[in-house]
C-alpha positions in Angstrom: 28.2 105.3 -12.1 29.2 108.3 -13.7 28.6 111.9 -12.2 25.6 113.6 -13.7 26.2 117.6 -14.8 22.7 117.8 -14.1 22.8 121.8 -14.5 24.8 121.3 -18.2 22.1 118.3 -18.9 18.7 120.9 -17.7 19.7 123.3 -20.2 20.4 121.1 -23.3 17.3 119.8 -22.7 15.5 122.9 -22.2 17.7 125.2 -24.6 15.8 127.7 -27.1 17.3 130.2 -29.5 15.7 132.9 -29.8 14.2 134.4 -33.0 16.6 137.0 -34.5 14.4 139.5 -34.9 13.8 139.9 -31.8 17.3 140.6 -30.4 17.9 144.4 -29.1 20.7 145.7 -29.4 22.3 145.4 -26.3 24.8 142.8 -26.2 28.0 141.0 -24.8 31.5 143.0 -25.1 34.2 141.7 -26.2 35.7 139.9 -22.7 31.9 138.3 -23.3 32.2 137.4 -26.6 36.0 135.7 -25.9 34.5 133.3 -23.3 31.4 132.8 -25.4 34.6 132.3 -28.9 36.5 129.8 -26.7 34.0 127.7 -25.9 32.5 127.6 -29.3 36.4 126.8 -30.4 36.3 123.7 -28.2 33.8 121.7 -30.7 35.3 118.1 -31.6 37.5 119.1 -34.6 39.3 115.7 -36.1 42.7 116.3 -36.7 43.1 119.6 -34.5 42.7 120.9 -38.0 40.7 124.0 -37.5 38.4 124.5 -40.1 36.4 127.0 -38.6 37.3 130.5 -37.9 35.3 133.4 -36.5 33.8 137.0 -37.9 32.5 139.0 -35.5 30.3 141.6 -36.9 28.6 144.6 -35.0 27.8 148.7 -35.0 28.2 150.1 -38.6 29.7 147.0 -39.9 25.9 145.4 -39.9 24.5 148.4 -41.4 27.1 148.6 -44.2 26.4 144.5 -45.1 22.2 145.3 -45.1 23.0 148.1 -47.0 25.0 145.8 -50.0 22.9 142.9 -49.2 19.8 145.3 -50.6 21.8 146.6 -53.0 23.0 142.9 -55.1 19.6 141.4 -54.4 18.3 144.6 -56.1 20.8 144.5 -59.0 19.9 140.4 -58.9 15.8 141.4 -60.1 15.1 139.7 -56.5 11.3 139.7 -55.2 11.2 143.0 -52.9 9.8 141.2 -50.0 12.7 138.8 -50.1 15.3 141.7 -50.5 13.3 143.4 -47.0 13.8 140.0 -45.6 17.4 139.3 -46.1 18.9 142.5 -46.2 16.7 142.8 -42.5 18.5 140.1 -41.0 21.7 141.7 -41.1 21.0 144.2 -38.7 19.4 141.9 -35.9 21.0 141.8 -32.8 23.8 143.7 -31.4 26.5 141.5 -32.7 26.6 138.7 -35.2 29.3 136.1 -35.6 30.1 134.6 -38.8 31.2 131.3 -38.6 33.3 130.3 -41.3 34.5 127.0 -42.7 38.1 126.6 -44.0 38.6 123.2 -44.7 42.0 122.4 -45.0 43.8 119.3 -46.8 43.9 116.6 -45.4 45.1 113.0 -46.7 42.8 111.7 -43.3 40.3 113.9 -42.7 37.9 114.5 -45.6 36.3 117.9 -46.5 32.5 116.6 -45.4 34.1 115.8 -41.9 35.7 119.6 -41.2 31.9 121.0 -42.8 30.0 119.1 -39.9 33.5 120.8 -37.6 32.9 123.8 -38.1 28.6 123.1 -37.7 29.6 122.2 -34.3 31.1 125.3 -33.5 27.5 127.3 -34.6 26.3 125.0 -32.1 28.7 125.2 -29.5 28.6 129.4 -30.0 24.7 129.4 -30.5 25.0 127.4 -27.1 27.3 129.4 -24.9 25.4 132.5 -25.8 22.4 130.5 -24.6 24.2 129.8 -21.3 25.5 133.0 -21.2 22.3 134.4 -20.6 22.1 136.2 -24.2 19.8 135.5 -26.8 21.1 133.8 -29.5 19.7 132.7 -33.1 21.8 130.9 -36.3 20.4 131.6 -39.3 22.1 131.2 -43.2 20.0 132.5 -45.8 21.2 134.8 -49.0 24.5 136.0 -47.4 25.5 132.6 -46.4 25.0 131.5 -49.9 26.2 134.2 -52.1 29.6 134.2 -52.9 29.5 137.8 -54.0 28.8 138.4 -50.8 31.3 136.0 -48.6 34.3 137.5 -51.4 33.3 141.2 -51.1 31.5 141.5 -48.0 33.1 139.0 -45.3 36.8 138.5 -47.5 37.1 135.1 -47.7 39.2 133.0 -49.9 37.7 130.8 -52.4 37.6 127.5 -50.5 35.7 128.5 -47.1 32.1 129.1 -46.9 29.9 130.7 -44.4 28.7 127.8 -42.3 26.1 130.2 -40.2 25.7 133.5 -39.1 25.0 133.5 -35.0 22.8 136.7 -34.0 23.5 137.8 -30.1 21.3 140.2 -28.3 19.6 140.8 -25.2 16.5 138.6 -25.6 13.0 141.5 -26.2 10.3 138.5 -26.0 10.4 134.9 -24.4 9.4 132.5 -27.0 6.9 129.7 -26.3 8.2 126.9 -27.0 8.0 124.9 -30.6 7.1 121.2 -31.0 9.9 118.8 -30.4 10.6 115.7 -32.7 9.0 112.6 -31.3 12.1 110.4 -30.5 10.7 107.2 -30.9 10.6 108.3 -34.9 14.2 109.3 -34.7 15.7 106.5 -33.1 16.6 102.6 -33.8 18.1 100.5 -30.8 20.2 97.8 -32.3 21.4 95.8 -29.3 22.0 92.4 -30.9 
C-alpha cells in the first residue's frame, strides 16, 4: 500500500481561498514569494515547455494599474459600479501575481494543452499561498480580459494572455465555508 501524505491530503480537502477583498496588506517578501513561485512552477507542464510565466505586482505598481483600470473603463462608457468594482480589485492584497500564459509552438503539444498548464500553476500558486499560511484569492475579471490592459499595463506580447491574477495578503476575516459539489453528480465509475 502506498504511504498516505495525510497532512498534504487534510489540506486539499479542507483548503479555502480567501475573498480578495479581504486581504490586508501585509504580505510574504520576496524569499516568501520564491518558495511560494517554485512550487507553483512545479505544475505538470507537457513538454517542459513553460507556458506560464510570472508577474509579481505590489506597492505603487497596484495603485498605478487601479488607477488606469478606472481610467479605460471610464473612457469605455462602462457602468460606474462596475468601474468601482474592477478598478477595486487591483489594489487587494499586499501583492498580486499575474500568471501569464505563453504558449509556445509545438508540433506535440497543442495550445489548449499549455492553457490548462499554465491554469495549474494559478492553482499550484493559489495553493502554496494557502499552505503557506497567507491568504490567497484568484480572480480574472476586466484586466484579465482586456488586451489594452495585458499590452499597456502588464507588457505582454501578442500571443500570451493573463490566465489569473493570484491576490496574497494576510487573511482580515475567516470565511465560513461555501457549499461543496455533491460528488456523486460529478462522477461516473466505469469499471467494465
Amino acid at each position: 500500500m502506498p504511504a498516505a501524505n495525510v497532512p498534504a491530503l487534510n489540506f486539499l480537502l479542507n483548503r479555502r481561498s480567501r475573498p480578495a477583498k479581504t486581504l490586508g496588506k501585509v504580505g510574504p517578501d520576496r524569499s516568501e514569494l520564491e518558495v511560494i513561485l517554485t512550487a507553483a512552477a512545479r505544475t505538470p507542464d507537457h513538454g517542459k515547455l513553460e507556458p506560464f510565466r510570472f508577474l509579481v505586482i505590489s506597492g505603487d505598481a497596484q495603485t498605478r494599474m487601479s488607477n488606469a483600470v478606472n481610467d479605460q473603463m471610464t473612457h469605455d462608457g462602462e457602468d460606474a459600479d462596475k468601474i468601482e468594482k474592477q478598478s477595486r480589485a487591483m489594489t487587494f492584497g499586499a501583492v498580486i501575481i499575474a500568471v501569464i500564459c505563453q504558449p509556445k509552438a509545438s508540433e506535440k503539444i497543442p495550445a489548449w494543452e499549455q492553457h490548462l498548464a499554465a491554469g495549474g500553476a494559478c492553482l499550484a500558486l493559489l495553493n502554496a499561498a494557502l499552505a503557506s499560511g497567507w491568504g490567497a484569492n484568484w480572480l480574472t475579471g476586466w484586466a484579465a480580459q482586456s488586451r489594452w490592459f495585458m499590452d499597456t499595463q502588464l507588457g505582454l506580447s501578442e500571443d500570451e494572455f493573463v490566465a489569473g491574477f493570484i491576490h496574497l495578503g494576510q487573511e482580515t476575516i475567516a470565511p465560513s465555508d461555501r457549499p461543496r459539489p455533491d460528488l456523486d453528480n460529478l462522477t461516473t465509475w466505469i469499471d467494465a
